[in-house]
DSSP file (Angstrom, degrees, kcal/mol; ACC not computed):
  #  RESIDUE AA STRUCTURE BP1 BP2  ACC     N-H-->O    O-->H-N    N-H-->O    O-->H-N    TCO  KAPPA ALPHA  PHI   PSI    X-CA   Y-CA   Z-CA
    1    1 A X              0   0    0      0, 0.0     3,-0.1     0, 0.0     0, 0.0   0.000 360.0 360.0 360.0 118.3   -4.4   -2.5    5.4
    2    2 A X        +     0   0    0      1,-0.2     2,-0.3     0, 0.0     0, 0.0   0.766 360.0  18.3-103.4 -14.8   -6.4    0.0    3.2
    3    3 A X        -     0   0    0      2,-0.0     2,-0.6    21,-0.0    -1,-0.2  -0.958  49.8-178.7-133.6 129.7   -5.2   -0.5   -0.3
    4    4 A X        -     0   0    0     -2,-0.3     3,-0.1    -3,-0.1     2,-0.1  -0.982  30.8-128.9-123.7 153.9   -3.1   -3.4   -2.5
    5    5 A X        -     0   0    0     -2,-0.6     3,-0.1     1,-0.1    13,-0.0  -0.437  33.2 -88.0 -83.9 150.9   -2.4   -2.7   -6.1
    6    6 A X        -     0   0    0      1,-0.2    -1,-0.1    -2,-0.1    15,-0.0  -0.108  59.4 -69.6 -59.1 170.9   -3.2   -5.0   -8.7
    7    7 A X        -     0   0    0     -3,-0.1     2,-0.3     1,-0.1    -1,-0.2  -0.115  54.7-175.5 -70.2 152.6   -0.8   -8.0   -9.9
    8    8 A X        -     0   0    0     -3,-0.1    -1,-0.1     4,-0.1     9,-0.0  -0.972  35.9 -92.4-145.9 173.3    2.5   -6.7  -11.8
    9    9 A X        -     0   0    0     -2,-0.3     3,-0.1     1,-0.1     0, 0.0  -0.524  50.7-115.2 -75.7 165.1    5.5   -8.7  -13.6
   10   10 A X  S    S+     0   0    0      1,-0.2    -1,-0.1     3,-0.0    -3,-0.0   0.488 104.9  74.1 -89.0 -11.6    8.1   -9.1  -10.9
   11   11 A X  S    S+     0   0    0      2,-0.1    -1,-0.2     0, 0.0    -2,-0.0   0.858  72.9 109.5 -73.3 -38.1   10.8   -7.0  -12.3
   12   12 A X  S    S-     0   0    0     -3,-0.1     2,-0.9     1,-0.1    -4,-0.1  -0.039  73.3-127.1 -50.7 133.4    8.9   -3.6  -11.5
   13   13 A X    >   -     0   0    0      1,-0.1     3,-3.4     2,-0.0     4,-0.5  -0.757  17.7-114.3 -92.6 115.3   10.2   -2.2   -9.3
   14   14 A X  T 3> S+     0   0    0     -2,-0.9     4,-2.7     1,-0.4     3,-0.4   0.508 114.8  45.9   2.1 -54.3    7.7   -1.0   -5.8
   15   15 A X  H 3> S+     0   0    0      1,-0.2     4,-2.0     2,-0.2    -1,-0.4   0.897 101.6  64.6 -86.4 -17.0    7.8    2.5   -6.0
   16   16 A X  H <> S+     0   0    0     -3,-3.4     4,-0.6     1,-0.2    -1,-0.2   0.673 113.3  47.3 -61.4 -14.8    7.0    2.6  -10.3
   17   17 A X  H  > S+     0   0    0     -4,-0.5     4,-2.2    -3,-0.4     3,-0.3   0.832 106.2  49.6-109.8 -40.1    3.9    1.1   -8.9
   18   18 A X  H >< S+     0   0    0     -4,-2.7     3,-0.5     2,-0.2    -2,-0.2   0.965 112.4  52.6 -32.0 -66.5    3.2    3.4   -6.2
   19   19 A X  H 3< S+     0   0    0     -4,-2.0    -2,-0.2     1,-0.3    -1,-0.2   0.366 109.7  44.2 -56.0 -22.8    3.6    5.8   -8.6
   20   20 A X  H 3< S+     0   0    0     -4,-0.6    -1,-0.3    -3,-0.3    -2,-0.2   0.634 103.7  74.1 -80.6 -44.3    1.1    4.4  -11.2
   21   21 A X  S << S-     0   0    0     -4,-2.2   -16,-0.0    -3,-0.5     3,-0.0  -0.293  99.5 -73.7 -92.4 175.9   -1.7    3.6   -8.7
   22   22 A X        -     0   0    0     -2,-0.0    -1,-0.2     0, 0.0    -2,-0.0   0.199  56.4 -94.4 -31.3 152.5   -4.0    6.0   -7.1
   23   23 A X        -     0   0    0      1,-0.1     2,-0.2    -4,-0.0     3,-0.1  -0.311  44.4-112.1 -64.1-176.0   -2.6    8.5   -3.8
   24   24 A X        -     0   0    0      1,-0.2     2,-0.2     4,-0.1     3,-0.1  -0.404  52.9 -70.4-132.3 176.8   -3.2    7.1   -0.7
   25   25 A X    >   -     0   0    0     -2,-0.2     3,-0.8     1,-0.1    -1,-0.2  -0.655  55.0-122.2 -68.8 137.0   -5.9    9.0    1.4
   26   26 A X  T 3  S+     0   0    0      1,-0.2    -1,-0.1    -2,-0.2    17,-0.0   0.930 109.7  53.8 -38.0 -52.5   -3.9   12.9    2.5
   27   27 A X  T 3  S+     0   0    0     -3,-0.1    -1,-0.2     2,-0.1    -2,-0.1   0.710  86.2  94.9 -68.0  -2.6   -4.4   12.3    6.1
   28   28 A X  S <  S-     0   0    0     -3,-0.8     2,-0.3    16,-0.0    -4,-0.1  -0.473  76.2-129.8 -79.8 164.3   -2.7    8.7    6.3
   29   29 A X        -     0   0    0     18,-0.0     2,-0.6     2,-0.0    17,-0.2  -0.938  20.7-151.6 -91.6 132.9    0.9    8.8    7.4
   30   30 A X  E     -a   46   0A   0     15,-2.0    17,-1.5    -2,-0.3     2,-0.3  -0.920  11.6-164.3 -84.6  86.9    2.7    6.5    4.6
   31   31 A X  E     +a   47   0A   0     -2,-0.6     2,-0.2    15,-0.2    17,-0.2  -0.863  22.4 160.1-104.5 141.9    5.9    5.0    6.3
   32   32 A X        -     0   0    0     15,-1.3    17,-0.4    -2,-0.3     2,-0.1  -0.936  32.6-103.4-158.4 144.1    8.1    3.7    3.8
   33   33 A X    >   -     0   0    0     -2,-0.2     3,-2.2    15,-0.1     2,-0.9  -0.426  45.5 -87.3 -99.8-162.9   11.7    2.7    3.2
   34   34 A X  T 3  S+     0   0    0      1,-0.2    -1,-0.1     2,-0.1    14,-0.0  -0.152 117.2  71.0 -93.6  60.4   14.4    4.1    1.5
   35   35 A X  T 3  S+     0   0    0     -2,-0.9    -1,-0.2     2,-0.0   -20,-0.1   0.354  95.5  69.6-100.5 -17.0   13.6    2.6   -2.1
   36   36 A X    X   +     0   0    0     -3,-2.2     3,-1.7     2,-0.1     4,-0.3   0.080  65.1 136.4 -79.1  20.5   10.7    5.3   -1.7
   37   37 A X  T 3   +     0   0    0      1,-0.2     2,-0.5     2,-0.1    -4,-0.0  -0.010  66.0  33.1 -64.3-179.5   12.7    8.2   -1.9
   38   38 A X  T 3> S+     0   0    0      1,-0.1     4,-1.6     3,-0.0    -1,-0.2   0.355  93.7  94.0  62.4 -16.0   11.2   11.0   -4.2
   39   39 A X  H <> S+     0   0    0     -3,-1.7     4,-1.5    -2,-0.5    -2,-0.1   0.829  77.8  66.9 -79.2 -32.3    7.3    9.6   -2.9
   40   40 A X  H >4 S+     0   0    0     -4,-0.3     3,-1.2     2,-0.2    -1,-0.1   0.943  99.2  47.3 -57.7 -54.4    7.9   12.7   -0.1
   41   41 A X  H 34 S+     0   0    0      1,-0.2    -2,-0.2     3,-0.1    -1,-0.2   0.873 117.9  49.8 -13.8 -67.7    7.6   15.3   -3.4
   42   42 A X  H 3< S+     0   0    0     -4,-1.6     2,-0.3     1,-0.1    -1,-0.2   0.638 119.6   9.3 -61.5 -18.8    4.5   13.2   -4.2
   43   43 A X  S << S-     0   0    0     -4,-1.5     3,-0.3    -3,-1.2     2,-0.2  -0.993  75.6-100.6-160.0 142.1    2.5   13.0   -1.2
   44   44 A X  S    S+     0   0    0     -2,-0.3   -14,-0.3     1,-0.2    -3,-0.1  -0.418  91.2  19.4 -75.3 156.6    2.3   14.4    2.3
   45   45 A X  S    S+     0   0    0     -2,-0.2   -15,-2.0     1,-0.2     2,-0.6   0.971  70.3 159.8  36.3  69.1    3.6   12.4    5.5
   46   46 A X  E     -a   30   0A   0     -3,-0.3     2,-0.6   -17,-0.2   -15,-0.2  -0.912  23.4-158.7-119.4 107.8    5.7   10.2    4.1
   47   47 A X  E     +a   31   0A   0    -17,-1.5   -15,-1.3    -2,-0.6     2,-0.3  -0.747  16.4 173.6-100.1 114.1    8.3    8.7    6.5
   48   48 A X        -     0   0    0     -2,-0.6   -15,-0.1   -17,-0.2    -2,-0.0  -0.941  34.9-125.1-125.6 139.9   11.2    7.3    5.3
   49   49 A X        -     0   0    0    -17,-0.4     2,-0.4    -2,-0.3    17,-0.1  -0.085  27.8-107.3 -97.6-169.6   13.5    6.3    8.4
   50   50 A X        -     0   0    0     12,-0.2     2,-0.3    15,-0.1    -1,-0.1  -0.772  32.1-135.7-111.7 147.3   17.3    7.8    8.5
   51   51 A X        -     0   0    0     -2,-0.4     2,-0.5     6,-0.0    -1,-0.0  -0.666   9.6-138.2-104.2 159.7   19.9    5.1    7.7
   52   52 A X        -     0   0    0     -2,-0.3     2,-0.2     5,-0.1     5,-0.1  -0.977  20.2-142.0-130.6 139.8   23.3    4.9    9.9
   53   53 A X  B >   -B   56   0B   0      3,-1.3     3,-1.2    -2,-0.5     5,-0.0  -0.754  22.2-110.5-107.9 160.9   26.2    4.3    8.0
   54   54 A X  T 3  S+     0   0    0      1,-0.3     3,-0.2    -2,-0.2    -1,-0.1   0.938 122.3  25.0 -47.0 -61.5   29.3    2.1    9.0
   55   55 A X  T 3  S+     0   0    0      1,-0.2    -1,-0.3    -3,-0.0     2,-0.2   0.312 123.7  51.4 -86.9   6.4   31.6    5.5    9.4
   56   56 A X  B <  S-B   53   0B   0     -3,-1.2    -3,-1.3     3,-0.0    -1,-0.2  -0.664  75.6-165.1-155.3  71.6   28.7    8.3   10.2
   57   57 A X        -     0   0    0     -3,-0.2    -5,-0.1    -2,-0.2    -3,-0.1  -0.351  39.6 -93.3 -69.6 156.9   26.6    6.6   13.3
   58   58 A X        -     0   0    0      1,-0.1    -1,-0.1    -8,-0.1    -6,-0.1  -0.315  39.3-109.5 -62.3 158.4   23.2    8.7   13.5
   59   59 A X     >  -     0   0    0     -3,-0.1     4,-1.3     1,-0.1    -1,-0.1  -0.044  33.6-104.0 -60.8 157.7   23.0   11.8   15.9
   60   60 A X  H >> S+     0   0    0      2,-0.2     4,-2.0     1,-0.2     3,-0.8   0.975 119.4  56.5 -60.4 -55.5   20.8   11.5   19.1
   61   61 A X  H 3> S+     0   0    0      1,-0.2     4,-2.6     2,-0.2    -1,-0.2   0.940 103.4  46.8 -51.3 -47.1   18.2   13.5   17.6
   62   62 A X  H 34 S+     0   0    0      2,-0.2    -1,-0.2     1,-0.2    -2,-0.2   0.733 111.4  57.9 -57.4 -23.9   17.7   11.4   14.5
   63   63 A X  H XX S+     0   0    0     -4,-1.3     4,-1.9    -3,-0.8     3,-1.0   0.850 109.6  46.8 -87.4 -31.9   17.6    8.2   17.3
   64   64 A X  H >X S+     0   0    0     -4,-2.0     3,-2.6     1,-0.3     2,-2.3   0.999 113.3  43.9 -76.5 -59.8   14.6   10.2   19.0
   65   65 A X  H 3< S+     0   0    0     -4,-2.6    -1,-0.3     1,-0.3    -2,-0.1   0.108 111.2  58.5 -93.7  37.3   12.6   10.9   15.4
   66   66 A X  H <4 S+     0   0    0     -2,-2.3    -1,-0.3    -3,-1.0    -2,-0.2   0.502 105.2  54.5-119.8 -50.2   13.4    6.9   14.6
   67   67 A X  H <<        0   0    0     -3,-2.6    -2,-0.2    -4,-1.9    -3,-0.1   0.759 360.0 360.0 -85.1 -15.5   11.5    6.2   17.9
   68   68 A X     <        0   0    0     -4,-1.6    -1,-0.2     0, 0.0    -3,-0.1   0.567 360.0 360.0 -79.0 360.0    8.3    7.8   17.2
């Protein structure tokens, strides 16, 4: 673990806090879920995984870039 943010009221929501604290070093990769959407615009290599929906299962390719 290389950074935690200081304490915040509990209603704030994760990424308002991302967004407040420093950038993370450029070279890290950042993996993240999808409440972090809009943090790829902010920073480079930020991996947010692909969701399967009930009616739209993911493709094969997306199951490959899931498993690296």
């Amino acid at each position: 673990m290389e950074k935690v943010s200081k304490s915040y009221v509990v209603s704030t929501h994760d990424f308002r806090i991302r967004k407040q604290e420093k950038f993370l070093p450029k070279n890290s990769i950042k993996h993240a879920d999808s409440g972090y959407q809009g943090w790829q615009e902010l920073q480079s290599k930020v991996i947010i995984p692909y969701k399967r929906y009930r009616k739209k299962p993911l493709t094969p390719d997306k199951w490959v870039q899931l498993r690296l």
